[in-house]
N, C-alpha and C positions, 0 to 999 in steps of 0.2 A: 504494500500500500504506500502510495505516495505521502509523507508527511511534510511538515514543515522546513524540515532539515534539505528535504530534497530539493524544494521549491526555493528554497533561499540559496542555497549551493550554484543556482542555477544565474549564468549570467543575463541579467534582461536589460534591453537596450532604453535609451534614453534620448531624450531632448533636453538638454543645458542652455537655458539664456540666461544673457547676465545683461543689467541696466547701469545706463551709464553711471552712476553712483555706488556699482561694485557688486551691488547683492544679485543674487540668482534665481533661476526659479528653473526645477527640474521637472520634465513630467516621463510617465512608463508607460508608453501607448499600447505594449502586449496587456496591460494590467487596469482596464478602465476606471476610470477617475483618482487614479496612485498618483499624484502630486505630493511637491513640496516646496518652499523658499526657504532660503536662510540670508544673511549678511554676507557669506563670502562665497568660491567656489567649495571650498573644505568644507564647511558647516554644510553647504544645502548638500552637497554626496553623503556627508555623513546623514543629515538627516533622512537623506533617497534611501537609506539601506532601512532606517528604521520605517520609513512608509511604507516601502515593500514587505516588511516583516509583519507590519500592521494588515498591510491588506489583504497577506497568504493567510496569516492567522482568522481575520474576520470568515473570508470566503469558505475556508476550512470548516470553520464553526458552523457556516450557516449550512454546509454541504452544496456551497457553489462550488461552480467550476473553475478553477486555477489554469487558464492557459499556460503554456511553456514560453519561451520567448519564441519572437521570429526575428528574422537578421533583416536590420536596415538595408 
């Protein structure tokens, strides 16, 4: 059975913008509505790992479906 560990392990691609005043905003188009922003590039990736952890966990929960990534 596919768990958490598996789905996190798993690399999923992304969109990284950043605004002219430094902060970012990341989103995970295999994983609908998994965003996040932070203040720099560091903080918003680190925060993209915990979105994504966030929203394998929810989906898990609810017994949605978890796509795998697909490659840009």
């Amino acid at each position: 059975m596919k768990n958490l560990k598996y789905y996190h392990d798993l690399k999923y691609p992304f969109i990284l913008e950043q605004d002219e005043d430094g902060s970012c905003f990341i989103q995970y188009p295999d994983l609908p509505g998994c965003m996040t922003c932070g203040a720099t590039i560091e903080e918003t990736l680190a925060m993209g790992e915990d979105a994504i952890k966030s929203w394998i966990e929810s989906a898990l929960r609810d017994g949605d479906n978890v796509p795998e990534p697909n490659c840009l």
